[in-house]
DRENVOKE-130267 format. One line per 8 residues: number of its first residue (from 1); their letters; for each residue x, y, z of C-alpha. Coordinates in steps of 0.2 Angstrom, whole numbers. Each point is the difference from the previous one (the first is absolute). Last residue first. Layout:
N
NUM = a = X Y Z; ... $
***
This chain:
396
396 = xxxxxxxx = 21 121 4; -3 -15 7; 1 4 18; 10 -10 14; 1 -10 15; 13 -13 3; -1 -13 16; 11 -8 10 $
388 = xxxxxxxx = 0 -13 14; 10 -8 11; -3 -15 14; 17 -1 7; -8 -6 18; -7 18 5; -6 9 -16; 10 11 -13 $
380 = xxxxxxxx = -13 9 -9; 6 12 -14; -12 13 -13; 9 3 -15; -8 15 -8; 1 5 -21; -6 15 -12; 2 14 13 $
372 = xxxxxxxx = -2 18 -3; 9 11 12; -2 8 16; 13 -5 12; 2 -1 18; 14 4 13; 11 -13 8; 0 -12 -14 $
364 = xxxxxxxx = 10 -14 3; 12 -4 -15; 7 -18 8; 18 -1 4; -1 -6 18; 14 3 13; -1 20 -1; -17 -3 9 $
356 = xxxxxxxx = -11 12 -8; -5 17 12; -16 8 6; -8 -14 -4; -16 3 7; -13 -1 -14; 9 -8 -16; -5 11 -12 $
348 = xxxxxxxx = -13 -2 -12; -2 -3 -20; -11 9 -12; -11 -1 -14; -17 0 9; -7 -18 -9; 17 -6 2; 3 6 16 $
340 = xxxxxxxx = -18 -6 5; 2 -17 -5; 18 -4 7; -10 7 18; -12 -15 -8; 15 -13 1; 4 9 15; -13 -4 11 $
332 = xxxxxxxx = -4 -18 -8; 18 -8 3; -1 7 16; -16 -6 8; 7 -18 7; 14 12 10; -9 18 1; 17 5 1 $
324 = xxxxxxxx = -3 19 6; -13 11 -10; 12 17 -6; 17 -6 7; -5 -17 -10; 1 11 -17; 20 -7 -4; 8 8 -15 $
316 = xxxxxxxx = 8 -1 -15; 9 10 -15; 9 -11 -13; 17 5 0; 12 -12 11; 1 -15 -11; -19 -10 -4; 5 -18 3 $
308 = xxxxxxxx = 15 -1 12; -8 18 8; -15 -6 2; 5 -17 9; 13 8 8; -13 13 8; -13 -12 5; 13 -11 12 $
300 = xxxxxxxx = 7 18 8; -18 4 2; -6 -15 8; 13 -2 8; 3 15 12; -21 1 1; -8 16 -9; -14 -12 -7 $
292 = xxxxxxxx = 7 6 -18; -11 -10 -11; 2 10 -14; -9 10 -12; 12 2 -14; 0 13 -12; 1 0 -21; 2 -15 -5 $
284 = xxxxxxxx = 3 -1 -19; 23 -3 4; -5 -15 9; -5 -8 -16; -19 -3 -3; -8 -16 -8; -12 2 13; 2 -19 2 $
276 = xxxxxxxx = 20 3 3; -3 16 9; -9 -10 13; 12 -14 -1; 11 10 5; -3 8 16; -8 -15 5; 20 -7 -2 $
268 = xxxxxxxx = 9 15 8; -11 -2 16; 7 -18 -1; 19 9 0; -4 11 12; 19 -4 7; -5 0 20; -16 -11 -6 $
260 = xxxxxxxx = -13 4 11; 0 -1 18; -17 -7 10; -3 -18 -5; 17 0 -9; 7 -5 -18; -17 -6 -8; 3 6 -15 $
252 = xxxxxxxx = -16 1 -7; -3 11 -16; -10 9 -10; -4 12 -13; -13 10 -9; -2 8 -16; -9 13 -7; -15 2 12 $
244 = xxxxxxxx = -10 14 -12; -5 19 4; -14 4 -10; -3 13 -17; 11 -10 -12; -11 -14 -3; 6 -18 4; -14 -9 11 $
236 = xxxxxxxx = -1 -14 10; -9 4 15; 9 4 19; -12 8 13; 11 6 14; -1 0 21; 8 9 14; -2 -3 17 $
228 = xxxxxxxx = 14 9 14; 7 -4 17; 17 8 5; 17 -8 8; 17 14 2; 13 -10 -5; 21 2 7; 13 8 3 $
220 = xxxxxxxx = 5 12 -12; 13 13 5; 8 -1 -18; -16 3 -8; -4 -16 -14; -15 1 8; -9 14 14; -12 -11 11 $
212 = xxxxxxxx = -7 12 15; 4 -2 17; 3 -13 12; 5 -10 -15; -8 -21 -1; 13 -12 -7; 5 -8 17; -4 -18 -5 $
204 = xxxxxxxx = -10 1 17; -8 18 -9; -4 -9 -15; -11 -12 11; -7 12 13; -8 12 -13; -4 -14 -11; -10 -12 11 $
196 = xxxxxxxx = -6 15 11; -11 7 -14; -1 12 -15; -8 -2 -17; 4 -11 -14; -9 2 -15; 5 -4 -21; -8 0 -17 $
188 = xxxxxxxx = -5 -9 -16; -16 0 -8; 1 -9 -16; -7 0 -18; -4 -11 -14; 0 -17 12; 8 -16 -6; 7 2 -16 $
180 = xxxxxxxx = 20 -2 4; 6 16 -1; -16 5 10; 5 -11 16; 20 2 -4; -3 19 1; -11 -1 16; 16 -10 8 $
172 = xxxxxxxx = 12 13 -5; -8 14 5; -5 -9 17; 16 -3 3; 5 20 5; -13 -1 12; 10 -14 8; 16 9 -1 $
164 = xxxxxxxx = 2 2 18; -3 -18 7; -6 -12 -11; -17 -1 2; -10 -1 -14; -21 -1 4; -9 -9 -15; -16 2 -10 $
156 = xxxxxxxx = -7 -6 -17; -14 5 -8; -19 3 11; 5 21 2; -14 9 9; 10 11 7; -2 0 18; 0 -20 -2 $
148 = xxxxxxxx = 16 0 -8; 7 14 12; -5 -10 14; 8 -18 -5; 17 11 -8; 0 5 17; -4 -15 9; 11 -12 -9 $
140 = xxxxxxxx = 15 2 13; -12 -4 15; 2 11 13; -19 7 -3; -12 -10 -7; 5 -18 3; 9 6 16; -19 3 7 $
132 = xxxxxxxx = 2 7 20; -18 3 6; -2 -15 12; 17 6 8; 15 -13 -2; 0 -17 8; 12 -7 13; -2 13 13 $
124 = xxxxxxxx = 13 -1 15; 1 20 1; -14 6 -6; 1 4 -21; -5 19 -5; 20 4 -2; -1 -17 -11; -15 6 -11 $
116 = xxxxxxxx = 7 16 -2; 15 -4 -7; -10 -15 -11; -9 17 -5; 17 10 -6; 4 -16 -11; -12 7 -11; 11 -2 -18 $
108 = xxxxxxxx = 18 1 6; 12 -3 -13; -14 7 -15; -2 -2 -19; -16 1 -11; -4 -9 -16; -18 -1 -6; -5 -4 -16 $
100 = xxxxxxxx = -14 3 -12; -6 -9 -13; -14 -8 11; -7 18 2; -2 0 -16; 8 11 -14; -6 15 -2; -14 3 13 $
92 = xxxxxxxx = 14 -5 12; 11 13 -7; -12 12 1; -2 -8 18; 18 3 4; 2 18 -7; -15 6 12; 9 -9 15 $
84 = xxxxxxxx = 16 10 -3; -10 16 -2; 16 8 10; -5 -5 16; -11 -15 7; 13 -16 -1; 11 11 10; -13 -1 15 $
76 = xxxxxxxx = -4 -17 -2; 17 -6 0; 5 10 15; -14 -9 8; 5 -17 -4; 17 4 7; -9 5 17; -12 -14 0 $
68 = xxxxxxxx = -17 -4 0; -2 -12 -15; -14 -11 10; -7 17 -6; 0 -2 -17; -19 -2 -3; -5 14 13; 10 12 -13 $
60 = xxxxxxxx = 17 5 9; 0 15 14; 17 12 -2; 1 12 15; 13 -10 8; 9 1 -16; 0 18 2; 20 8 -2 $
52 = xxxxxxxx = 13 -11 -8; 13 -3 9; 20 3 -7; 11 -4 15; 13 9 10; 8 -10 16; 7 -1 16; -11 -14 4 $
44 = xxxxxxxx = -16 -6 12; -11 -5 -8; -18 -7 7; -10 14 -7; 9 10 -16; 8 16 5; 15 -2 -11; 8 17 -5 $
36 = xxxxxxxx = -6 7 -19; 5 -5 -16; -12 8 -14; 15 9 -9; -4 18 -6; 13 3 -14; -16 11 -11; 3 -11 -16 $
28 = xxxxxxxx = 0 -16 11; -14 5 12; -10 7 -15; 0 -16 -12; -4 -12 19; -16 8 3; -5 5 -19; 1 -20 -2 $
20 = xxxxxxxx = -13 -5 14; 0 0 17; 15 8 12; 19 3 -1; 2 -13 12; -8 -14 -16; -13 0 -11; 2 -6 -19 $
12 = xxxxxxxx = -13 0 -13; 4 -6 -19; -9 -3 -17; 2 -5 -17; 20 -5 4; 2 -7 -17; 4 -18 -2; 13 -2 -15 $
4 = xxxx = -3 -18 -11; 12 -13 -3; -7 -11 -14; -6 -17 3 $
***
């Protein structure tokens, strides 16, 4: 069968910044990160975190509510901004609602409820509260469960977790379904949201910065976590007026549960393969979204990849300052943030770095740029070596 370009036909992304696409276009263009101290109940860390504000306010339809979580309603809420549901039915109406697939990544899905669940447990109980329901909440599948259902969607569904490039994977997962004849369209995204689990377990593998994340900087120390939802409607199409996955790549080194390769040298291979099935040299990208956590070795890692394979030129930069690693939700958050740069013809700074470690030859920008762009790569480098990198682009 013929390789086909999936167009981007639609996109809603909410995050720190706040709800919607206009929330997270002005925060970057105006420098206004969405990292704020940690105040979340039951945490108690030196730490900044990107929350979003009102999920407690967020009520799902009485026929989702054995979905009652706090990563379920961050899904509903992003689901509801920026017509997103509108284009969905339209395409509903076009192909089927069996034709359709659903493709969402997470790490954490509702595992805040089996926290509570366990705080609510009296000592010496055997048995977890009668309102606790794992199926609908911790479970991995329950987001790509709920938003199926939310939808309306009866194609094929599946929750990726693979750390942080999950919601990068769903690209490349959606593109095999329709390459292959299975569905006509797909709705791919990503959500994580805040909790103990995460908090507490990146900072035991003392990752977490008491203040907030500046990468590539050479007084980085370490993440800055955020929750955020974001969600795309990919269709085949190959008209010049949409932006199009070009290529994706990726790769599973498999080097360390926690530490990626010292070398990149599996980052370098996603890297090219998704130039390879672009049909693009290294030389038609014209900015990299990277990973940049703002860890000692994530971004020394990151940076010999690039440099190995792109040289010293190409500008880049880190947009986690702006949200915080939204871990499961990264590979989503900033493959739209690649949307909007190209949709707004320009590329942003990398909040917070005041100044580039002299150790890593990467072309950080520290202030941004305003420029038509004709092609993003968007990296996700995930716990365990599990790397992903995607191309977006324009026709014209």
């Amino acid at each position: 069968m013929k390789t086909s370009l999936l167009a981007v036909r639609a996109y809603t992304l909410s995050n720190s910044l706040g709800v919607g696409m206009s929330a997270s276009l002005e925060g970057l263009r105006e420098e206004r990160s969405g990292l704020h101290p940690c105040e979340l109940p039951n945490i108690d860390l030196n730490t900044w975190v990107g929350q979003v504000d009102g999920l407690d306010d967020v009520v799902l339809d009485q026929d989702l509510a054995q979905y009652n979580c706090r990563n379920n309603h961050l899904a509903d809420l992003a689901l509801q901004q920026d017509g997103f549901i509108d284009h969905v039915q339209q395409s509903i109406d076009k192909y089927g609602a069996d034709r359709i697939g659903v493709f969402i990544g997470t790490s954490t899905s509702g595992i805040e409820e089996t926290e509570k669940a366990y705080r609510e447990m009296p000592p010496g109980a055997e048995e977890m509260p009668d309102w606790y329901r794992y199926r609908y909440t911790q479970n991995i599948y329950s987001i790509a469960d709920f938003v199926r259902l939310r939808l309306g969607i009866e194609g094929p569904a599946m929750a990726i977790s693979t750390a942080c490039s999950s919601s990068a994977k769903v690209f490349a997962s959606a593109y095999r379904y329709i390459q292959c004849g299975l569905i006509d369209a797909a709705v791919i995204g990503g959500v994580d949201t805040l909790c103990q689990t995460t908090l507490y377990g990146f900072n035991s593998l003392e990752l977490v910065s008491p203040e907030p994340c500046r990468p590539w900087a050479a007084d980085r120390n370490g993440i800055s976590i955020g929750e955020a939802a974001g969600f795309a409607l990919l269709e085949r199409d190959a008209t010049a007026n949409s932006i199009h996955l070009l290529g994706y790549g990726e790769s599973s080194d498999a080097y360390h549960m926690s530490t990626p390769h010292p070398e990149g040298e599996y980052a370098v291979m996603a890297m090219q393969q998704a130039l390879s099935k672009a049909g693009m040299d290294p030389q038609d990208i014209d900015y990299i979204n990277l990973h940049g956590t703002g860890t000692k070795s994530n971004d020394a890692s990151e940076d010999k990849a690039i440099v190995s394979l792109f040289g010293t030129d190409i500008p880049c930069s880190s947009t986690k300052a702006w949200t915080g690693h939204t871990l499961g939700a990264a590979g989503i958050t900033e493959a739209l943030f690649s949307c909007l740069f190209l949709e707004h013809g320009f590329m942003p700074k990398s909040l917070n770095t005041e100044k580039q470690d002299p150790n890593l030859g990467a072309n950080i920008l520290l202030e941004h740029t305003a420029r038509p762009i004709q092609a993003v790569m968007s990296n996700s480098f995930g716990f365990g070596g599990t790397n992903c990198s995607l191309i977006f682009g324009s026709l014209t």
